[in-house]
N, C-alpha and C positions, 0 to 999 in steps of 0.2 A: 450112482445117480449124481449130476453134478448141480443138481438144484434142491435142496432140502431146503426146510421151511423159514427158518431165516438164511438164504444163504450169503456165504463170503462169497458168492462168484464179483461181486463187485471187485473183490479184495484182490483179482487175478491184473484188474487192468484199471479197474479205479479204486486199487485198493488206498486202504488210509493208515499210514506209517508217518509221523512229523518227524522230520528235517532239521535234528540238531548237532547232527556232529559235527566237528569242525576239521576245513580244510584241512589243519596238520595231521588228524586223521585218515583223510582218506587218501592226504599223500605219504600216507607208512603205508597203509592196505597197496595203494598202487606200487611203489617200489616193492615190497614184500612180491608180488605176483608178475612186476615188468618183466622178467626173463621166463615170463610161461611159455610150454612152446606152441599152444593152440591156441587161437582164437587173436580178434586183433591186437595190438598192446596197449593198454590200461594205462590212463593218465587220472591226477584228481580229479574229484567231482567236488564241484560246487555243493556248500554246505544245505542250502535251500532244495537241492533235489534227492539226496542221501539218505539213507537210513538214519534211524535213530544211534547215538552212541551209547551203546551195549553191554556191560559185562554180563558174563556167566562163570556161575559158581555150581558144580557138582558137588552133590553132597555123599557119604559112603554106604548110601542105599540107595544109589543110581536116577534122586531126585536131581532135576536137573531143576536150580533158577535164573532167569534175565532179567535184571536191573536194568532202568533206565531212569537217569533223574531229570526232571522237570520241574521246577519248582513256579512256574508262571503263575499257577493257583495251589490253593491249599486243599489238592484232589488229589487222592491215590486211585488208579485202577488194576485192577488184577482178571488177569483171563488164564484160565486153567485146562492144557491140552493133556487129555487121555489118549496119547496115540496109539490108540490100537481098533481104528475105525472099521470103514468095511472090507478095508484088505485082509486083516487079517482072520474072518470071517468064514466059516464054513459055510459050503451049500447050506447043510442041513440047520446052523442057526443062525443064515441069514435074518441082519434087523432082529438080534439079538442086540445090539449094543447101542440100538436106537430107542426099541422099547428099555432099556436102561436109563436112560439121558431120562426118560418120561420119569421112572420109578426115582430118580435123584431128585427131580424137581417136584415131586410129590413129597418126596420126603419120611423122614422117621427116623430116626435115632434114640438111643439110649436117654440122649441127654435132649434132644429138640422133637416132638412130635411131628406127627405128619403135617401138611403145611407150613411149618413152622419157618423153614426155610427161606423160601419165599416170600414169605411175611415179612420178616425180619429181614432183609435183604432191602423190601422196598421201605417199610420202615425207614433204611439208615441210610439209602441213597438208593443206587438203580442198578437193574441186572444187564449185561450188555452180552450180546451172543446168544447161547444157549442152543444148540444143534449138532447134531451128527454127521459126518460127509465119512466119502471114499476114507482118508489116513486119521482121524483123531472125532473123538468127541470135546466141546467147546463149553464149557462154562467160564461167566466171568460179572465183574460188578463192577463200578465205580461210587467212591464215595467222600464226603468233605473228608478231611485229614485226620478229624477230631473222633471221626465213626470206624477207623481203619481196624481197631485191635477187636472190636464187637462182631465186625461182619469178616474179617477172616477168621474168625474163633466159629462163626457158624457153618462158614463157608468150607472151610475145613473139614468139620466134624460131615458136616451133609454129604461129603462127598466119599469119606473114607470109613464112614462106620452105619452105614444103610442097614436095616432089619429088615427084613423078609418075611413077610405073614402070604397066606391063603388072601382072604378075601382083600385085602388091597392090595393084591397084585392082581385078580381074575379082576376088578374095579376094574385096573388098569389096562386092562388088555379090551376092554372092552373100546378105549379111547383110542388106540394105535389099531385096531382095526378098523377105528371109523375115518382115522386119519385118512389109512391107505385107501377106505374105499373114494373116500373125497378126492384125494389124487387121484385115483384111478380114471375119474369124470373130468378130468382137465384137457386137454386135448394135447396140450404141449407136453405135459407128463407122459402122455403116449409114447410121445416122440421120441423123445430121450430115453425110455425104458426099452425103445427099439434100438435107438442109434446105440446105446450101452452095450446091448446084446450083442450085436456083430459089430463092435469095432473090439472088445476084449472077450473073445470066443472061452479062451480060459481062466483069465483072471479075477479075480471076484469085483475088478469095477466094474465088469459085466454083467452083476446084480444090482437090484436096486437097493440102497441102503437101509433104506426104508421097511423092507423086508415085504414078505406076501401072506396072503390071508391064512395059508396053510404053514408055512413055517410057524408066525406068532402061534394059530393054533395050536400047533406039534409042543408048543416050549412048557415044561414044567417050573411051579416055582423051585424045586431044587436045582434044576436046570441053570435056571437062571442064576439064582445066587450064588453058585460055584463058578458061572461065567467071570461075575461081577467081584469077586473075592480075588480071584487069579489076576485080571489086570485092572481093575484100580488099583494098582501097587503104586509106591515111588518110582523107580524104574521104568515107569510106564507114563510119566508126567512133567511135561515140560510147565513151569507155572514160569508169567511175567505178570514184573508190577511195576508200573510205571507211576511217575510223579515227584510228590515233596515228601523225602521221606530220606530219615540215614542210611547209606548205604551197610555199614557193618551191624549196626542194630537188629536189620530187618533179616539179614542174611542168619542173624541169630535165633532171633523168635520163629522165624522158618523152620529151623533146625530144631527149635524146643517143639513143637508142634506136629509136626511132619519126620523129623528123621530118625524119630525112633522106628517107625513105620517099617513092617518088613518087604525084602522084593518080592517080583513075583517070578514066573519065569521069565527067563531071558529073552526067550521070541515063543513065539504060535506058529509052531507047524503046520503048513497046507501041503497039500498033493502037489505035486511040479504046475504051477501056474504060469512060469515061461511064456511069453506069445511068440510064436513062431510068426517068421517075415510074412507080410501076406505076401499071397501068388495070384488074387484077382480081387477084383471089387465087389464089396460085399454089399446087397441092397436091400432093401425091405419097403412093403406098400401095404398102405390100412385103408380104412377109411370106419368115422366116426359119426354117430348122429350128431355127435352134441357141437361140432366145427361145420361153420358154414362157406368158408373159404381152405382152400389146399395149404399145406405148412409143409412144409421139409425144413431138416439138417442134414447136414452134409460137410466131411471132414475128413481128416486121417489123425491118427493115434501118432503121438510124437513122443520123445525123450520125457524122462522125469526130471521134477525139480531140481535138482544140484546138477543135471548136465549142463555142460557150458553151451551147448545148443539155445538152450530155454531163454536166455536173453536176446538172440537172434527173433527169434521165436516170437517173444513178448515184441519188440521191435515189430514185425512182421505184420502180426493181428492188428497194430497198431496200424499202420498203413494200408490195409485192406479196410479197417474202419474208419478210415477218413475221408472226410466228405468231399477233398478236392481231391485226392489219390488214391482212394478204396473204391471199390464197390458200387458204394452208391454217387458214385458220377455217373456211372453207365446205367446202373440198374434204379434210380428215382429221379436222379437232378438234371442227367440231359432227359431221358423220355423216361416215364413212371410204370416199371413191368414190374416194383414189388410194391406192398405196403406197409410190410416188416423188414427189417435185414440189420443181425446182428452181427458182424463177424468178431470173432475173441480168440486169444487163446488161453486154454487154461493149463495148469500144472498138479499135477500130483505127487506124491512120493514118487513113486515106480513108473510112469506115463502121463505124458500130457496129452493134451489134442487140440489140434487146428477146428474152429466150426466155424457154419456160417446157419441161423439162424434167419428162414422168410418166409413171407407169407402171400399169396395172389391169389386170382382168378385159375379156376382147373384148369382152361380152355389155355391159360399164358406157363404153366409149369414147367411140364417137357421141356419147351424151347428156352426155355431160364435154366435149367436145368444140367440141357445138354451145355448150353454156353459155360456154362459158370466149370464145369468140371474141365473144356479146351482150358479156359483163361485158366485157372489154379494150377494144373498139371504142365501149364507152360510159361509160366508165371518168370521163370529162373531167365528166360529165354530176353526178356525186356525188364532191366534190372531198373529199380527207382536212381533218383537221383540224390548224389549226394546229401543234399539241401534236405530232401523228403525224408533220409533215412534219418539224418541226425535231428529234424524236428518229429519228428514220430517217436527217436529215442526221449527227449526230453519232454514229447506229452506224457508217455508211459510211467515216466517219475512224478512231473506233476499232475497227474491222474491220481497216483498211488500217494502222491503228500500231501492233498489238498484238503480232504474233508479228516484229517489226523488233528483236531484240535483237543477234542477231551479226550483223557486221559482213559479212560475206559477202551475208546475206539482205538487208543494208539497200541494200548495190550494186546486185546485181539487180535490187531493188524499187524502189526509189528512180530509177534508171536508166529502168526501164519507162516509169514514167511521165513522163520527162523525154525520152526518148527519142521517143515516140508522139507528145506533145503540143509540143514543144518545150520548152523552159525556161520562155518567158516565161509561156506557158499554164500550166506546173505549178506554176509559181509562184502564180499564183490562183489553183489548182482548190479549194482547202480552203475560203479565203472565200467563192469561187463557189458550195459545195455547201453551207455553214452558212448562205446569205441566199436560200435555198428558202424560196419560200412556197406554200400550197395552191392559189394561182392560179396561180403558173409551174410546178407539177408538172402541175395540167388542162392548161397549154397546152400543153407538150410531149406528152400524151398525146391530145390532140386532135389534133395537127399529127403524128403518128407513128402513133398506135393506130388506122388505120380502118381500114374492110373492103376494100378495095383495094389495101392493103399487107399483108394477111394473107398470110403465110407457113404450111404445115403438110406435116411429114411422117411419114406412121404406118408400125409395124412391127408384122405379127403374128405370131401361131405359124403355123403349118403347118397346122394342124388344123383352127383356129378359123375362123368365117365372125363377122365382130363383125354386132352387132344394132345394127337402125338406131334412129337417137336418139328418145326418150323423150319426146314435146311436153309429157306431164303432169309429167313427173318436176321439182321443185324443190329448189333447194342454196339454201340457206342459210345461216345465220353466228347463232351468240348476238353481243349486242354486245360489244364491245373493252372489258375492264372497264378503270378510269382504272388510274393507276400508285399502288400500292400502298406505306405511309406503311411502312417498318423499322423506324420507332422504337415498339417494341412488342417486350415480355417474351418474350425468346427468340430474338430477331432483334439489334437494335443493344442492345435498353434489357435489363439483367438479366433474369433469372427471378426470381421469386419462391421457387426451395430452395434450398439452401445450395449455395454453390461447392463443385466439387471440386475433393479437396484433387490435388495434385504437386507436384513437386521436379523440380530440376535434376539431369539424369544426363547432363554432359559437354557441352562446346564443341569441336568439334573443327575444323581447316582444310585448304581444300583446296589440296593440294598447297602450295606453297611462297607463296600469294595472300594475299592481305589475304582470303578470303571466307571467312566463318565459318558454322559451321552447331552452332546450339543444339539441345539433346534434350531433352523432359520426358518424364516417366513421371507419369502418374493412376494414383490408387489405384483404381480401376475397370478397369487391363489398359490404356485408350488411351496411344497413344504419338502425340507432337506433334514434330515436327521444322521449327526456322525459320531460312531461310535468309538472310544477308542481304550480299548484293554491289551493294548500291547502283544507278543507274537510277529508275526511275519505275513499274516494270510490277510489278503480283503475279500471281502462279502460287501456283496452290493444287490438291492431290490429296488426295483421301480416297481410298487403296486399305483396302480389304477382303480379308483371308487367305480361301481358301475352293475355288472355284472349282467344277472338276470334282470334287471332292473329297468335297466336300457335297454336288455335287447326286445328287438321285436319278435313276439308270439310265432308270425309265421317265418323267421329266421333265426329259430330256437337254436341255437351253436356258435351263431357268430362270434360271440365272445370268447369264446376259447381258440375257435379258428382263425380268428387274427391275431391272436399271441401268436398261433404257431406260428404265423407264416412271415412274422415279425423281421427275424434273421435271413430271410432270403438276400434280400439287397436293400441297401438303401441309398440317397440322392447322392453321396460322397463314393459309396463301396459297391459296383456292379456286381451281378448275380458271380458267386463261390468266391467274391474277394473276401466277407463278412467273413466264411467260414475259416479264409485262409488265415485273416488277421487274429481272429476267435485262436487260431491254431498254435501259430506262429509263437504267440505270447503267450501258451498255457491257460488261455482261460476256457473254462466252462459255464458256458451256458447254459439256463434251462428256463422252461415256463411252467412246468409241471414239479411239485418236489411233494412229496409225501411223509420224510423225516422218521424212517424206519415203521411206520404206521401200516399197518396189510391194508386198511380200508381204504386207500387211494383219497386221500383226504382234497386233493387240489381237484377232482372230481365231485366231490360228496360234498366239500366246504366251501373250498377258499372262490372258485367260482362262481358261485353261487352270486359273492357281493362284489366280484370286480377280476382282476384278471395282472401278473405281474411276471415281471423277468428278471432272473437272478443270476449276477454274472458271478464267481470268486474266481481268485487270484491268490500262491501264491508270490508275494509281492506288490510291489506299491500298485498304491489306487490308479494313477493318471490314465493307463491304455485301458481300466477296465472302465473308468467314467467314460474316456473320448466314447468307446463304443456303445456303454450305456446308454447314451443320447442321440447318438447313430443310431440304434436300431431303435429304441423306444417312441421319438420324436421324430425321424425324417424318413422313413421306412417306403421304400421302393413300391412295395408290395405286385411282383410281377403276376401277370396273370395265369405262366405257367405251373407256377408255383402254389396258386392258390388251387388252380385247380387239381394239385397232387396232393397237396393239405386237406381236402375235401374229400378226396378219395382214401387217405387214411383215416379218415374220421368215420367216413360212412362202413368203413371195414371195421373200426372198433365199437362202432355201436351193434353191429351184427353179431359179432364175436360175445360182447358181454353177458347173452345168456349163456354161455360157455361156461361160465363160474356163479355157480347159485348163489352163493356170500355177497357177489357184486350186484349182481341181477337183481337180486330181493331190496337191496337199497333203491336203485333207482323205480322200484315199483311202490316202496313204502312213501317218499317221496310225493309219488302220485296221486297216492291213498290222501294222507294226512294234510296236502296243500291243495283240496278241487281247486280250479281257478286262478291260482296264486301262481306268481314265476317261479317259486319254487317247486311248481308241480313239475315242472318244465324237466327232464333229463338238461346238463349243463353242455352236454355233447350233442343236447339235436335229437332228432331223428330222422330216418332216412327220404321224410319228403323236407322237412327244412332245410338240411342240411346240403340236398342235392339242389336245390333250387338256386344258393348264396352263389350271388357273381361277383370277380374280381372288383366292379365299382361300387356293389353294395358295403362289400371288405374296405375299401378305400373310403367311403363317406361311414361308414361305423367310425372307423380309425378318428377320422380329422373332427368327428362328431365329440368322440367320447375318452379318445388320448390325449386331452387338454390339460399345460399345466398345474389348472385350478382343482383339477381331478387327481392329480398325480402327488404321491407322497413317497423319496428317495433315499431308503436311509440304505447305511455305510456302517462295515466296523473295518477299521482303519489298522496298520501295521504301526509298531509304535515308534513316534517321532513324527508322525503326520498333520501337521495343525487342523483341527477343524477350520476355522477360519481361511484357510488357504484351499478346501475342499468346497468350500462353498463361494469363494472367489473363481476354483477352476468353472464349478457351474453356471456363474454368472456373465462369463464371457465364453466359454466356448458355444453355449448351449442358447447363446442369445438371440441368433438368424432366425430361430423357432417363433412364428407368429404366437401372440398372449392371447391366442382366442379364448373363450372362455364355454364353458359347457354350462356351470347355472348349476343350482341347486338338483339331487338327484330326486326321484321323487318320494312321496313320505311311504316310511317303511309299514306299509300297514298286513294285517292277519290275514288269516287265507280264511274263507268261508267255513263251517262243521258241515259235513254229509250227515245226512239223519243217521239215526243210530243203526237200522238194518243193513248201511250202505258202509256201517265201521270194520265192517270182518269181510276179509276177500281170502280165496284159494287159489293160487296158481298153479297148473298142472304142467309141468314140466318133462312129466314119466322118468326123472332118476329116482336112484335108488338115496340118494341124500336128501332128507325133510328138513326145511328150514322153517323158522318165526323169525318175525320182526313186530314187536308190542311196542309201542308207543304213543306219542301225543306232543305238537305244540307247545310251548312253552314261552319266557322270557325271551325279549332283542338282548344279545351280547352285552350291548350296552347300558344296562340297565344297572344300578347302583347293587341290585342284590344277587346278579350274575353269576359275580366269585363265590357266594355261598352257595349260591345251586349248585353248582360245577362241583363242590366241595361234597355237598349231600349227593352225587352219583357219584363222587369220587368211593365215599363210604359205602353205597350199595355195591358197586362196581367189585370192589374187593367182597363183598357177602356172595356177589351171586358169581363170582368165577369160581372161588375156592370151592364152594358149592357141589357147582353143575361141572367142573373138571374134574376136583379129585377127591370129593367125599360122595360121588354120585356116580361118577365113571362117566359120565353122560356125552359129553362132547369136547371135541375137538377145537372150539370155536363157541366162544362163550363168554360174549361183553354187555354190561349196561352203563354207557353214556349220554353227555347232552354235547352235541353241536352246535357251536356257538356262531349264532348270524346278524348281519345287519336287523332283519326284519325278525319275527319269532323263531325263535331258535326250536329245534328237535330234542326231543328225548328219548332214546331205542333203546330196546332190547332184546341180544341178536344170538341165535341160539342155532348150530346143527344139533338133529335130534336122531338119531336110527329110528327105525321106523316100529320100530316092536315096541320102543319104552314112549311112544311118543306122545299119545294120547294122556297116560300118567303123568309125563313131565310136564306136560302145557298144564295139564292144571296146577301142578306144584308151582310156577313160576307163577302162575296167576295168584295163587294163594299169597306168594311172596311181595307179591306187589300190596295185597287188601292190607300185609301187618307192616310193609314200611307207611302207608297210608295213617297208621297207627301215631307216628311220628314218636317214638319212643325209643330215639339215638339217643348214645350216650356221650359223656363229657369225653372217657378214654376213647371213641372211635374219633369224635372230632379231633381231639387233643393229636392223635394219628395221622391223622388227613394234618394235620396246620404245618405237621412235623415232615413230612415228605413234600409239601412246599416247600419251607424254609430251604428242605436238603436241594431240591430239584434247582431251586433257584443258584444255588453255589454251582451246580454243574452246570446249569445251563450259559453261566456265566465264560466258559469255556468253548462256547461253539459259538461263532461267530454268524454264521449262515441262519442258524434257526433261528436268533434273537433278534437278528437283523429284520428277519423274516416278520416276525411276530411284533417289532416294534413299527414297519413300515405297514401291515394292516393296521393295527388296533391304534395308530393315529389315523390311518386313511377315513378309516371307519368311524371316527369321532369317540372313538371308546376314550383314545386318548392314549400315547405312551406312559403316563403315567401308571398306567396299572402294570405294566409290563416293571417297569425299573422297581416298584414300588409293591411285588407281589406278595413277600413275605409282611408287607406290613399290614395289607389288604387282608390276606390269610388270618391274619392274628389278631382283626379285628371282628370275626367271625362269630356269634354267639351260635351256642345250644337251641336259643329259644328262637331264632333263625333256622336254623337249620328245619326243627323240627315244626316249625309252623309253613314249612317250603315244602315236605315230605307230605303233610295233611293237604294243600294244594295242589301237589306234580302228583298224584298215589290216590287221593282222596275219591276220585269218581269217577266208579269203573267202566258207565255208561261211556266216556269221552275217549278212552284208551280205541285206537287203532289195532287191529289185530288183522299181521298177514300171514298168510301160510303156503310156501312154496312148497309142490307134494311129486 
């Protein structure tokens, strides 16, 4: 299965590895390999788009460790790869080694009880990873430097010395069979449990890792623990730790810890798993109640990770996913026949694969269908161009180096890839993928893309009978316009009106750090916020105040729909220059980020109070501002455009009852806000949404993208003056009328439904029962916020440990508060199986009358103040999310302050706060909302 429940598939093409070694580095790698005799010849790489610099040290019980030093912060991260995933995997204990990851993270040991692990983990910093795929199972943490020797002393023990009892491990089986049944109701899980099946007839990627209802059945716990005994060995464990840390020290304490450790066996015998060449095209056809539009993928099975093929390859995906030279020029941006389309490619040990992930109308599939298999299968025949190969090679790096700022992620990522391919191979890969040429992108596509290795498998509705393909029908493409010159008035080179004027209003620092964060204020309302803690990457956020707020009732969506449609063109860059220039210079775009979060947070939240676009880079600020203000501020907005932006929208609200977890929010939503804009879906629905025309889009925009509404913060590469980033602003960005929008309006509560009208059912007919309990609460910005937040922080941990693994109960099991301009939310969200379900609703109800109680203690607070303080040292590390978080909670009047200033906010927290917040949010059950998805 190439999608598990966190997965790395980012990690294939936007994976996160930072970019420290140096040239003279990777000009010993390239001369060491210049006389290879395949593939093109290997010159340096630029130190900005490289792998991390490496060592590995094997110890004499076949633990292997990777070293990377980083000293930027005072963070160590560690990711710990058990590779022996689902390759090595029998039929018979398929997702075996998945239901294990579960039994780790549950925990038990001699020396740490069950949960303990976990605990303690977030305790001392954060867990990063945790999942199983096709070649390795993935634990890992990151933590300030000071917490390093505690939480690998746990981390350690949690992973090599697990006890095995009866009833928590039948607990536990009851959770990974709920998992799968939940996947099994996804519709794209479908998918890929088909396209798996016939594109690896023999090999166990051809199962799902996941495993199935009758394997987990079949599994005993002696079973299990002899599994789990045999390859948790050293032998079987590639561990990386990244950061401030000695190198010979660590290599030591390693060794005291770990290398006494005995091996396990050498390898796991399978029956001949070989895949024979295919000899025709293998296809598969479903159709699903719970999908309301047709999905296919479609692909071929490629080389594994260390082949020199794989950087072609990576290349390849890379140019099929571009939006002036992939795919979707033809198939969205000249005429709109998909409203999905991903193409990637990904790597494994032993086999990779080319996909193309889409989604339409039954009636338009076939004829997409058939097209798509000519174009791929003759793809070799009309070779890209120079230009395009070698900027597709250098997105694929800066893809893969861009979001590598904390030390945790760099583990993980950096790990992956050394892990799959070996060291020596990922050592080349960088060179390998910058000495692509248009000839060895055809020949990999010639030697991978024919018609006898076609892979495809489609999913419909219910309903639908799709129509057969179209012979007349043609897709076509405008050309790939070149890459587009910035230096031009408004972009890099001034404007032509006068700068506007600002001042400086305050420096302030976070937390006790060298990292400083500067504020201007424009005489036009804009506020500019620049960060600067040093590294190489920028992050850049233009949020917008506004939201639901502004939009209009019967144009419930617009707000999210002109973020999207932001990037199409703007008054400097005609329709696919934006994308080429986006391209060209490595930056990434988004309006959507959700920060490793499942609940889609920029749907559920950040929408809610306003709407923003986040560019990084890395490298210097200047092309990611010129554009910044480009698309933010002068935005073309074509109207073919909008109306294909409309049309994925109106597909993604169709789709959302597709996943119960999502679906129940935006109904709880409805429940708890009558009347209110927050009742509103942030996405529309399908008479609002179909109604929004290109000039409504256009007077939202000039209405509600004003200066005085707009708040721009930056974290900066070091050596970048703030003062000079706020200087670029004032004059390139100045042609921008100072209209003004005015105060938003007052943030006020949403009406109570009487109390018969608090409990609603929704009848879905799956076999997954959800809740969603909650109620109203606190604006974000309200002085006692940070305590609430803190007292769900403390329940949040009573009711997961709980309802996961002292109860077995579910899969999906959080209580938080979401924090809004207007009253903020407090939920909580629980899948139930449906035999315990009646029992557990009232157990959690029961749980709610005793925190009502208000009888927290001084040790749980003292715990919550202590995973701020930690959170805040890491978060100090990612540029993007902080940026993120400092350009809301000033838009929003919270104020950046609370952000720079979070461990102090925390540690001004009382008991008698909290627990007088717990007798108010708990205290009256009449008020609690109660939903039931059945």
């Amino acid at each position: 299965m190439r999608h598990p429940p966190k997965p790395p598939l980012a990690l294939l093409l936007a994976a996160t590895v930072a970019a420290t070694v140096a040239a003279t580095v990777a000009a010993t790698v390239a001369a060491t390999v210049a006389g290879c005799a395949h593939g093109p010849p290997l010159r340096p790489v630029p130190a900005a788009l490289d792998l991390p610099a490496f060592e590995v040290h094997r110890y004499d019980n076949g633990l292997t460790l990777v070293t990377v030093l980083d000293r930027r912060h005072p963070v160590i991260g560690v990711a710990a790869y058990v590779t022996t995933g689902g390759r090595t995997e029998s039929a018979k204990y398929a997702g075996a080694l998945h239901y294990i990851e579960h039994l780790v993270y549950k925990g038990g040991t001699a020396r740490f009880g069950p949960t303990v692990f976990r605990k303690k983990i977030a305790e001392l910093g954060d867990e990063v990873g945790g999942w199983t795929w096709d070649d390795e199972i993935n634990f890992g943490f990151e933590v300030p430097k000071r917490n390093f020797a505690a939480a690998f002393d746990v981390f350690a023990d949690s992973l090599f010395e697990l006890r095995f009892s009866r009833q928590w491990f039948e607990d536990e089986r009851r959770v990974v069979l709920q998992e799968i049944e939940k996947d099994r109701e996804q519709p794209w899980d479908q998918l890929w449990r088909a396209f798996d099946t016939l594109a690896y007839p023999r090999h166990p990627y051809g199962r799902a890792v996941i495993g199935d209802p009758a394997t987990i059945k079949a599994m005993t716990v002696d079973d299990l623990e002899r599994y789990y005994r045999e390859r948790f060995t050293p032998n079987h464990l590639v561990l990386v730790v990244t950061g401030d840390f000695e190198r010979p020290q660590l290599i030591a304490e390693v060794g005291r810890i770990l290398g006494s450790k005995k091996p396990g066996p050498a390898r796991f015998a399978l029956p001949d798993v070989t895949e024979a060449e295919p000899t025709t095209a293998a296809r598969w056809e479903g159709q699903a109640a719970e999908t309301k539009t047709s999905k296919a993928i479609v692909g071929v099975r490629t080389a594994g990770a260390s082949h020199e093929d794989t950087a072609a390859l990576l290349v390849l995906g890379e140019l099929l996913a571009s939006a002036g030279e992939g795919l979707q020029a033809y198939l969205f941006r000249h005429t709109q026949w998909v409203t999905t389309l991903r193409p990637s490619h990904t790597f494994m040990v032993d086999h990779g694969q080319l996909t193309v992930e889409l989604e339409t109308d039954p009636k338009r599939l076939r004829t997409i269908l058939a097209w798509l298999e000519r174009y791929l299968t003759t793809l070799h025949t009309r070779p890209y161009s120079k230009a395009a190969v070698s900027e597709a090679a250098r997105a694929v790096l800066a893809k893969r180096n861009r979001t590598l700022e904390g030390m945790g992620d760099l583990a993980q990522n950096a790990g992956f890839w050394i892990e799959r391919m070996g060291p020596e191979a990922a050592r080349l890969v960088s060179a390998r993928i910058l000495a692509q040429t248009p000839e060895s992108v055809a020949d990999v596509a010639r030697r991978y893309l024919r018609p006898v290795r076609w892979v495809e498998a489609v999913l419909h509705p219910m309903a639908a009978t799709a129509a057969p393909a179209d012979a007349t029908a043609t897709i076509t493409r405008d050309a790939p316009p070149p890459n587009p010159s910035l230096e031009r008035p408004g972009l890099l080179a001034a404007t032509t009106s006068p700068p506007w004027t600002f001042r400086a209003n305050g420096t302030f620092s976070e937390g006790a750090s060298a990292v400083q964060v500067a504020r201007f204020r424009y005489d036009n309302g804009l506020t500019l916020l620049v960060r600067t803690a040093g590294g190489r990457q920028t992050s850049a956020v233009a949020w917008v105040s506004g939201g639901q707020w502004v939009e209009p009732a019967e144009r419930a969506g617009i707000n999210l729909l002109t973020a999207r449609v932001l990037s199409s063109a703007t008054r400097n860059l005609p329709l696919g220059h934006v994308d080429r220039a986006l391209s060209a210079r490595g930056i990434q775009m988004d309006v959507e980020l959700s920060f490793d979060d499942r609940s889609n947070l920029s749907r559920n939240v950040f929408y809610r109070d306003g709407a923003f676009v986040a560019m990084t880079r890395v490298g210097s600020p200047w092309p990611v501002l010129a554009l910044l203000g480009d698309v933010v501020l002068r935005p073309a907005l074509p109207d073919g455009d909008v109306k294909r932006q409309r049309e994925v929208l109106l597909a993604e609200i169709a789709g959302i009852p597709e996943d119960n977890l999502e679906y129940i929010k935006q109904e709880f939503y409805r429940l708890a806000y009558p009347g209110h804009p927050y009742g509103r879906p942030t996405v529309g629905d399908r008479t609002t949404v179909a109604a929004i025309t290109r000039d409504e889009v256009a007077a939202f925009h000039a209405a509600q993208w004003t200066p005085d509404r707009l708040t721009v913060a930056l974290s900066v590469p070091a050596g970048v003056e703030p003062s000079a980033v706020a200087a670029f602003v004032a004059s390139r960005w100045s042609d921008v009328p100072s209209r003004r929008a005015g105060p938003l309006p007052d943030a006020t509560g949403p009406a109570r439904r009487a109390e018969a009208e608090r409990t609603q059912h929704l009848a879905l007919g799956k076999d997954q029962l959800c809740i969603n309990f909650g109620d109203t609460t606190l604006c974000e910005a309200d002085p006692q916020f940070p305590a609430l937040d803190m007292l769900l922080s403390i329940t949040r941990g009573r009711h997961f440990y709980k309802y996961v693994y002292e109860r077995g109960v579910s899969y999906r099991s959080w209580i938080r508060a979401w924090g809004h301009r207007g009253p903020s939310a407090w939920i909580v969200e629980n899948d139930i199986a449906r035999a315990r379900f009646g029992a557990i609703v009232a157990e959690i109800e029961a749980d709610l009358r005793d925190y009502a109680l208000g009888t927290f203690s001084q040790i749980e607070l003292s715990l919550a103040q202590t995973r701020v303080q930690n959170g805040a040292v890491l978060d100090r590390q990612k540029g993007l999310r902080t940026t993120f978080e400092l350009a809301r909670s000033e838009g929003l009047g919270i104020g950046l302050e609370r952000v720079v200033g979070r461990e102090k906010v925390a540690a001004s927290v009382t008991l008698e706060t909290i627990n007088a917040l717990a007798k108010v949010l708990f205290g009256d059950p009449k008020r609690v909302y109660r939903l039931f998805l059945e």
